[in-house]
Every structure is written in C-alpha cells, then in structure tokens.
C-alpha positions in Angstrom: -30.1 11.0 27.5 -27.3 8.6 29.4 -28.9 6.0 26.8 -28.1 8.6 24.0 -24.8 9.2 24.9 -23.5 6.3 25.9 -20.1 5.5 23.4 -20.9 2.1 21.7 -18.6 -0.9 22.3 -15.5 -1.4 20.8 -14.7 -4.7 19.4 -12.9 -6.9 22.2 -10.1 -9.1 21.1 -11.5 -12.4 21.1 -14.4 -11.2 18.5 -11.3 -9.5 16.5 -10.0 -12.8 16.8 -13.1 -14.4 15.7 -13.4 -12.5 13.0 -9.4 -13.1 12.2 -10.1 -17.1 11.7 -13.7 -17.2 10.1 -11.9 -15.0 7.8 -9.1 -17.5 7.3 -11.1 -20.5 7.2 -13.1 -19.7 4.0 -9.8 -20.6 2.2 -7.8 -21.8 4.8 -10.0 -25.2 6.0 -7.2 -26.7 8.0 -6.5 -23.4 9.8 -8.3 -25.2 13.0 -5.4 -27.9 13.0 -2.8 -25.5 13.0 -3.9 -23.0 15.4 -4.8 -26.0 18.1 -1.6 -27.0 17.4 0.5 -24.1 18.3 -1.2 -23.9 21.5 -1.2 -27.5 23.0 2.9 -27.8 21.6 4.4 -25.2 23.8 1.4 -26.2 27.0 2.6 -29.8 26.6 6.3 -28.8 27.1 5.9 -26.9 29.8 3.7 -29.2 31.5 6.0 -32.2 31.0 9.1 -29.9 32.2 6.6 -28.9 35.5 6.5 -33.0 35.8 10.3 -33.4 35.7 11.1 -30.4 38.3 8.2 -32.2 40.8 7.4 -28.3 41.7 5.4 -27.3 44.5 1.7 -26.0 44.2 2.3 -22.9 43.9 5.3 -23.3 41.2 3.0 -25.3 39.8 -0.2 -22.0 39.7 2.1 -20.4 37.8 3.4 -23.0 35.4 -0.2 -23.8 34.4 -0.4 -20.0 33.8 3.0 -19.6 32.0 1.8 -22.7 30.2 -1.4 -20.9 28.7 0.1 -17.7 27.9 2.8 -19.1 25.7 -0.2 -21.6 24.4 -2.1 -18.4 23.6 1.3 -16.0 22.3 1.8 -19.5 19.7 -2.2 -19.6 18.6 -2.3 -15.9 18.1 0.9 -16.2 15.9 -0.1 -18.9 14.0 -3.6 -17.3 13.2 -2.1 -14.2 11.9 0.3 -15.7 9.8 -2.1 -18.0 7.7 -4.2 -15.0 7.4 -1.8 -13.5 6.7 -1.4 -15.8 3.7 -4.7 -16.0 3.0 -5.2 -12.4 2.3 -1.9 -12.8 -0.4 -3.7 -15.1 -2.2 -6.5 -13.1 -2.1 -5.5 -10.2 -4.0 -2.6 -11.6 -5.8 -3.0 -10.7 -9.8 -5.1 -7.8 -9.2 -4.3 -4.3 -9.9 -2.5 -2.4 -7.6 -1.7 -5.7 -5.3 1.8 -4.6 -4.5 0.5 -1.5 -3.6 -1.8 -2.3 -0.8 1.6 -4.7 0.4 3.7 -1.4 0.4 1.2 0.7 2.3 1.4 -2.2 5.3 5.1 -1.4 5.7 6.3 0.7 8.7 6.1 4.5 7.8 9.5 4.7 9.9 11.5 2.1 8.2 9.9 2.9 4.7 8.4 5.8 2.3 5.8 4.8 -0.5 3.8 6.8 -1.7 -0.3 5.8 -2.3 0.2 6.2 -6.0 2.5 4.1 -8.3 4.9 6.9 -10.4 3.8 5.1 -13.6 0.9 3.4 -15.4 0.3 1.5 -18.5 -3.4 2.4 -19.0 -3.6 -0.7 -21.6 -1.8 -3.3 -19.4 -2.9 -1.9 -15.9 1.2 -2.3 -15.4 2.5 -0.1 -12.4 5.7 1.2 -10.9 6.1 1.6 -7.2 8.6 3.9 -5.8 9.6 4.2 -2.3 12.7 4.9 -0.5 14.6 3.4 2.9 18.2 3.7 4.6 19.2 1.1 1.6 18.2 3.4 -1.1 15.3 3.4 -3.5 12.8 1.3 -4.5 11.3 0.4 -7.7 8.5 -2.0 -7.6 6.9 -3.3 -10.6 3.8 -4.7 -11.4 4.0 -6.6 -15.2 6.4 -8.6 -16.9 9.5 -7.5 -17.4 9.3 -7.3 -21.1 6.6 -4.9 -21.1 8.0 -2.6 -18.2 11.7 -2.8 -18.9 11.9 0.6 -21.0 9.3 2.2 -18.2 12.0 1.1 -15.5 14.7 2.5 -17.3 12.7 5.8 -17.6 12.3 5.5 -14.3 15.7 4.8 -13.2 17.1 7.8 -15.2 15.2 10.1 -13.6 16.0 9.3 -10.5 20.4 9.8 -11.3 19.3 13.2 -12.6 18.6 14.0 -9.2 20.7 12.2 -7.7 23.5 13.0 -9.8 27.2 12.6 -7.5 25.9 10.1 -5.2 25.9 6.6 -5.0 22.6 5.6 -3.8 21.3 1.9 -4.8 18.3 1.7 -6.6 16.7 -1.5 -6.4 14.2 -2.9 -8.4 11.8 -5.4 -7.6 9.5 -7.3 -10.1 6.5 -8.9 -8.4 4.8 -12.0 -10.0 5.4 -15.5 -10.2 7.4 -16.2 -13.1 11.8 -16.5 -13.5 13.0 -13.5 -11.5 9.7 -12.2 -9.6 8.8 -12.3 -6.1 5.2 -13.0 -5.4 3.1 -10.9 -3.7 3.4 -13.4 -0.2 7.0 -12.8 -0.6 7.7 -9.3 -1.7 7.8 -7.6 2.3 10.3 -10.5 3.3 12.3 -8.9 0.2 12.0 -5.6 0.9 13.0 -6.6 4.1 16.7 -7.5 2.7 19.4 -5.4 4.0 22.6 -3.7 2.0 25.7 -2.3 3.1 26.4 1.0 3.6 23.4 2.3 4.7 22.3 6.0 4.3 22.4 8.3 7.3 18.8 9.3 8.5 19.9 13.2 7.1 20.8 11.8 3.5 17.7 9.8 3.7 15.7 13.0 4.4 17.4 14.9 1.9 17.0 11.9 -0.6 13.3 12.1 -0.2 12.9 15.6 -0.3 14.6 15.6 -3.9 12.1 12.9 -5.3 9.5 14.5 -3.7 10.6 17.4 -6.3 10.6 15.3 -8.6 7.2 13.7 -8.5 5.8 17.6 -8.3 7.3 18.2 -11.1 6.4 15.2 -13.5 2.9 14.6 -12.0 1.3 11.8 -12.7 -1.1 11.2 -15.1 -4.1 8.4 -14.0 -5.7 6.8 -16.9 -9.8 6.7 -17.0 -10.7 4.0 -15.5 -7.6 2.8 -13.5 -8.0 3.5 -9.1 -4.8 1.8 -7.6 -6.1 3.3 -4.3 -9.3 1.5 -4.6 -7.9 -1.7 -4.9 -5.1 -1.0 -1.6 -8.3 -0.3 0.2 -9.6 -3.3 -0.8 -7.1 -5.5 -0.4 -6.2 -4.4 3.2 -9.2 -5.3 4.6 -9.2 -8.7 2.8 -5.4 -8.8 4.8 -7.0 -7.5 8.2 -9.9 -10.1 8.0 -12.3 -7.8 8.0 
C-alpha cells in the first residue's frame, strides 16, 4: 500500500537542465562551447581577483564558492537563452507562431487572448490583439499587403469603442521582410515603452470594453485552422521539452 501511494518523483533541476541542452543541441551544435564558456569567464575572474587580495583560507572557502555560483547563474543564462533561440527558429513560419510568443508574456504586464481576432482561412493570416499600460496591440501574422484592409478593420473597431480617448494602438507585423519583426524579436518589441502610460483603472476599463467587443463580433474559425494547437506545440518546442 506505502508502495501504492507513494507520489512519484518530480523532475530535479539538473535532469530539467539536461533536458534544456539536449534539446538545444540538436540545432544548436556549439551550445557546449558557449555554456562552458559562461561558467569558466566569471570563475576565472574571481579566482584571479582571490589571487590579487592574497585572502586567507577561509576568504578563500568562500571565494571558491562565490566563484561557482556566479559560474553556475552565467551557464544557466546562457543555456536558456540559446534555447531560447532555438525554439524561435523552430516554429518560426508556422501558423499561429506569434501566438504561442504572446501566451509566454507575463499575464500582469500583458492581456492576449488564446485566439487571434481574425483569420484568413486561405492564407492562414492572423491578427493578434492584446492590450498593456501602452495601449493596444495588434499583431499580425502575413504580409502587409494581404492584411492591411484586415488591420484597418481592425483598427476601426477598436475607436468605436474607444471613441474620446487617446489610447495608442500599435501594430506589429511579424516576419522577416522590410518593416517586420521576426518571431526571435517580437517580445523585445513588445517590450518597448511609450509615454503616457495608462493608469491600471483605464487599463481595466479598456479591457473590459474590448472584451465587449469580441462577445459581440465572435470569431469565426475556419475548418481546418487550430491556432491553439500550434501555441501548444510551439511552447513545448520553447520549454525543451
């Protein structure tokens, strides 16, 4: 019965982190080099600075220790950044992309919904929408000559209910051509700040209103089209899992 019970083992972090870099070394080879390298460059320095104070042994316990920790803090960094990368690349041109990038984003800071408000069921073009203290958000997935009129649409009903205010609506293109920010680069975008910010209250408000408005419009989802799937996806691919 103890045997039945018995909760089974949760993952510890050095098999996370296992599973971080064999997931980043299938397309990242040199990975290794990096991550080696972020440890021994900040050991080395505070070795060499141990060395120039001529510490005692028991300054010198804790330097070793101070040594590894940043060594380890550097590694760790270094690892989830190129996996980080890694998992861009990964789902970069695929449907719904921008989407699973947008659900990573801190639920405080940012509101996106799991669905885009608009889909070309030809194309597979989206449009995110999402709001923040900066305003709203309009993310696009497609050229800009096929989603330019869906944009517009897109725009105009937002000023209908947001008519007397000046709240920034910002639009973001994703892709790799003139005028798009790739998928690597769109949550250091997003990340941009704007002058006079909204207040928490007109931010709640503000939401509430689109909220409204995305009852009232709906969304239609073409046959064959599961943005959702393809966040899902994707996020794992970014976890390394």
């Amino acid at each position: 019965m103890a045997e039945e019970t018995k909760k089974p083992k949760r993952n510890n972090v050095f098999k996370q982190m296992k599973q971080l870099y064999d997931f980043t070394r299938e397309d990242d080879p040199q990975v290794t080099w990096w991550v080696l390298g972020a440890f021994f460059i900040p050991f080395i320095v505070v070795i060499l600075i141990g060395f120039i104070l001529k510490l005692g042994w028991l300054s010198w316990i804790m330097t070793v220790i101070l040594a590894v920790l940043l060594g380890l803090l550097a590694a760790t960094f270094t690892l989830s950044r190129r996996s980080e990368n890694v998992g861009y690349k990964r789902i970069e041109g695929q449907p719904g992309a921008a989407g699973a990038v947008l659900q990573s984003l801190s639920k405080r800071v940012y509101t996106f919904s799991e669905q885009p408000v608009w889909i070309d069921p030809r194309t597979k073009d989206m449009i995110w929408r999402g709001t923040s203290l900066y305003g709203v958000y309009l993310v696009v997935e497609g050229p800009q000559s096929r989603t330019r009129k869906a944009v517009e649409n897109e725009k105009a009903k937002i000023r209908r209910v947001t008519q007397g205010s000046s709240i920034r609506i910002i639009t973001i293109y994703t892709g790799n051509g003139d005028g798009e920010t790739p998928i690597s680069g769109l949550n250091k975008t997003l990340r941009k700040r704007y002058k006079n910010p909204l207040t928490p209250d007109e931010l709640e408000h503000l939401n509430g209103r689109l909220s409204t408005l995305q009852k009232m419009n709906g969304l239609g989802m073409p046959q064959g089209i599961d943005p959702r799937a393809a966040q899902h996806m994707s996020r794992r691919a970014m976890r390394g899992r």
